[in-house]
N, C-alpha and C positions, 0 to 999 in steps of 0.2 A: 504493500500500500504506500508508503516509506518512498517507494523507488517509481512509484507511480506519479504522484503528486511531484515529485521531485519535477520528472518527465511534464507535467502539464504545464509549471510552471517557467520552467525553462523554455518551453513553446510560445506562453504567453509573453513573455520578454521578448523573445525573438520576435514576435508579431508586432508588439510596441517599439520594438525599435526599427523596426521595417516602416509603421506606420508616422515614429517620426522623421525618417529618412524622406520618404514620400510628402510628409509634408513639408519637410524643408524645401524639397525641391519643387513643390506648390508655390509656396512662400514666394522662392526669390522667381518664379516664373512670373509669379502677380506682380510681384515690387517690379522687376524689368518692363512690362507692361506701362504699368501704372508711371516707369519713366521716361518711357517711346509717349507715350500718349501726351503727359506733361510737355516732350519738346517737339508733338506736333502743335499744339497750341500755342506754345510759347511762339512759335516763328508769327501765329497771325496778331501777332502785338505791333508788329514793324514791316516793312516792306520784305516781299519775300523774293528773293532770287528764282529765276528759273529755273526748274527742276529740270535733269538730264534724264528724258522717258524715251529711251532709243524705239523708236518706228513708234509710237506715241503721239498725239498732240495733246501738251496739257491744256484745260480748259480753264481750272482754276484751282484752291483749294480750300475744301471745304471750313465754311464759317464755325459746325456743330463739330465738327473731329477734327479738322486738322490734317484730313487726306486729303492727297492731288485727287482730281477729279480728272478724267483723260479718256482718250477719244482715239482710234483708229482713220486716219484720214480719208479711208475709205467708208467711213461710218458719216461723215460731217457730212449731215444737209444745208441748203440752203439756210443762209442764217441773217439778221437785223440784230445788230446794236447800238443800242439809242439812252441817249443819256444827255443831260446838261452838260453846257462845261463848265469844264472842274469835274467832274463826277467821276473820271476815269476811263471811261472809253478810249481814250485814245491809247494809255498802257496797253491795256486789253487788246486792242488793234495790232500794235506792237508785238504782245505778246504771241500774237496768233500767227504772224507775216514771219515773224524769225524764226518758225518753225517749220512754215510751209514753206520757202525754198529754201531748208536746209534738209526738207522728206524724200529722199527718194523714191517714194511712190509718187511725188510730184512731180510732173511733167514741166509743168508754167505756172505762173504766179503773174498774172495781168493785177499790176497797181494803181487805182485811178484817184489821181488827185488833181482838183481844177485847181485851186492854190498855187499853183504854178510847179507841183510837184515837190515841193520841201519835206510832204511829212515823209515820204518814201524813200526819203534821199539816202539814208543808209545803205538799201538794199542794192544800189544804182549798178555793183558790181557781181551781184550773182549773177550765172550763167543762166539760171532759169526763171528770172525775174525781169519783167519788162514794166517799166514807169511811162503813164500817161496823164501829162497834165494841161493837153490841148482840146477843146472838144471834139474834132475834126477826127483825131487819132482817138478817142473814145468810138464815134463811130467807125472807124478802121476797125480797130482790135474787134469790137463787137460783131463786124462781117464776120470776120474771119472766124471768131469762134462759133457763127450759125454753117458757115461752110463745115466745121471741125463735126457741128453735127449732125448735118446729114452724112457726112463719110463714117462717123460712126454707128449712126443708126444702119445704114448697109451694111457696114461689116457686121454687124448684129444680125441680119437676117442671115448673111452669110453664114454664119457660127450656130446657128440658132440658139441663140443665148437672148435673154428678157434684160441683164442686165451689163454693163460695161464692168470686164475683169481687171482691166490693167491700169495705168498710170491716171491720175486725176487732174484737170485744170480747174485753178481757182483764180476768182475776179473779184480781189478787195477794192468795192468802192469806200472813199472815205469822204463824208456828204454829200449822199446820194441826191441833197434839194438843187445842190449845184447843177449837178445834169440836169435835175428837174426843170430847174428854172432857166435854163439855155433849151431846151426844148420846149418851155412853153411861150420865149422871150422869141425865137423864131422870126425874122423880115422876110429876106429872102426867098424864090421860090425855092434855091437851092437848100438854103436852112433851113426850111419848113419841110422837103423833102425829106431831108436828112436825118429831122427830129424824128419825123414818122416815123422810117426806119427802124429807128432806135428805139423808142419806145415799141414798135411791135417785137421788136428783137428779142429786147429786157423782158416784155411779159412771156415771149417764148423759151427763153433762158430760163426764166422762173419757174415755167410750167413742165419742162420738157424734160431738162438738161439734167438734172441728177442722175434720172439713170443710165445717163451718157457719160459719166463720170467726171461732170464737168457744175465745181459749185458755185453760186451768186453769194458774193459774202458783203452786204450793205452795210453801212454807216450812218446815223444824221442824230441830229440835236431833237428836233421836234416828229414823229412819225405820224402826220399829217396829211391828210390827203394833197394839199397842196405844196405838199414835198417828197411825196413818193405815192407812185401809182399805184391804187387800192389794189389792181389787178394782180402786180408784183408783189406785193406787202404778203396778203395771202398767202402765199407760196412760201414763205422764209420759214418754213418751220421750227427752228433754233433760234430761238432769242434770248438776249442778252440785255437785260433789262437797267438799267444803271439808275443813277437818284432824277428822280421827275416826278412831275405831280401825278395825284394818283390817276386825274379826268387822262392825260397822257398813257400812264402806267397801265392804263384798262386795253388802251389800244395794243398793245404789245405784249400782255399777258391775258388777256380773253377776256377774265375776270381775275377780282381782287382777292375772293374769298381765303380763306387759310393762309394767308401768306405766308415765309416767315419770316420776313418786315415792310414793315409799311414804304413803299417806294420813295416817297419824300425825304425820309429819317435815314435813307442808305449812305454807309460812311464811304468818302471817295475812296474808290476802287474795287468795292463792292457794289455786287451785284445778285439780281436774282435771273437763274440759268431756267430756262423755260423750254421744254422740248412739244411743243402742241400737237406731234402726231401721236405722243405715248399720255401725255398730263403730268409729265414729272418736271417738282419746281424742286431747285435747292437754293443756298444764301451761300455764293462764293465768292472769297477776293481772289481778282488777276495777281498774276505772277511778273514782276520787272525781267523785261528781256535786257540781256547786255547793255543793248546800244542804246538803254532808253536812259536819260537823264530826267530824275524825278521834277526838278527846278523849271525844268523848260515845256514839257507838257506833263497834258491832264486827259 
């Protein structure tokens, strides 16, 4: 009995110290947790660097943890980001261009800035980045990329394939009211020709072109009818919602309800990420690209 008892008790140690083994290594598993988690959030106190997501596009990172939020370039639809200035959009902008020509899945990166092309001026040396800041070459590049898709919607029947497998072009306008407003300022019959063009173009880019692997990535202050064509807006399904008022904020997020924050109250650089073909809203701040100097834009 003696030698029994002995036996049970020496089992039950052994289980006790097996089970504080196991919890020790519980323990420090939660503490290391509990300090990854501490310095994802501590970064959203300050401006955050861009994160390196190889064949990745980061989007932002999130407001409630602290995670990148990130995207497959072949995953990015058509998108609108709109915001006051000062709000951050332009970061964000930044963010998103110094990633797409450095994608290898990227083909082209059509840059459109009427400003005489200054904010793009970084990129002025990639090989697969082209800056336009005339409107003339707005409608050039714009032919060209409806010619790109009808030759890819034929190689589609050819393939019989529904969707575009290979390389993607993206067209970052940055204030898309500029274009708007040269094409509805129009004299000329040539001008008024040209606008036409354009605008049926853009609402066929908008409507068409993704699953040609080819996306519309817009811009502007106010998303307005009378700064972007109702017909185009529609179609951006990925929006990028920055601080505006809420009468504004409804136009770009459907509706107001659940937020998680009031559009007005969003601190610069923060945003709410709005995917309208799925309903998923998150609260993310942009990430600073290299070349972006906080001082000088917003």
């Amino acid at each position: 009995m003696l030698a029994e008892k002995a036996a049970r008790d020496a089992e039950a140690a052994r289980q006790a110290e097996r089970w504080r083994a196991e919890q020790a290594v519980r323990d420090a598993s939660e503490a290391e947790q509990r300090l990854v988690a501490e310095a994802k959030m501590k970064r959203l106190e300050g401006p955050i660097a861009l994160s390196d997501q190889t064949g990745l596009i980061v989007v932002g990172t999130a407001v409630e943890t602290g995670d990148d939020f990130v995207l497959l370039p072949r995953r990015i639809p058509h998108m609108l980001v709109a915001g006051t200035t000062g709000s951050g959009k332009s970061v964000f902008l930044h963010q998103l261009v110094y990633q797409l020509v450095r994608a290898p899945e990227v083909e082209r990166t059509i840059l459109v800035d009427l400003k005489g092309g200054t904010e793009f001026y970084a990129y002025r040396d990639m090989p697969n980045a082209e800056i336009v800041w005339e409107f003339r070459d707005v409608v050039r590049v714009i032919d060209e990329v409806m010619a790109l898709m009808t030759k890819r919607q034929n190689d589609l029947r050819e393939r019989g394939l529904r969707e575009w497998p290979d390389s993607r072009v993206f067209i970052v306008i940055d204030e898309y009211g500029d274009i708007q407003w040269e094409m509805d300022n129009a004299t000329t019959r040539e001008e008024k020709d040209a606008a036409k063009r354009l605008a049926l173009n853009l609402r066929a880019i908008s409507r068409r072109a993704r699953s040609l692997g080819i996306v519309l990535v817009c811009a502007l202050q106010k998303p307005t009818t009378d700064a972007m064509d109702s017909a185009v807006r529609t179609n951006l399904n990925l929006r990028a919602c920055f601080r505006m008022s809420r009468l504004l904020a409804a136009s770009v997020l459907d509706e107001l309800d659940e937020l998680p924050v009031n559009p007005p109250e969003l601190q610069t650089g923060r945003f709410i990420y709005y995917d309208a073909s799925r309903g998923i809203r998150k609260h993310l701040q942009a990430q600073i690209a290299p070349c972006v100097e906080l001082g000088d834009v917003s």
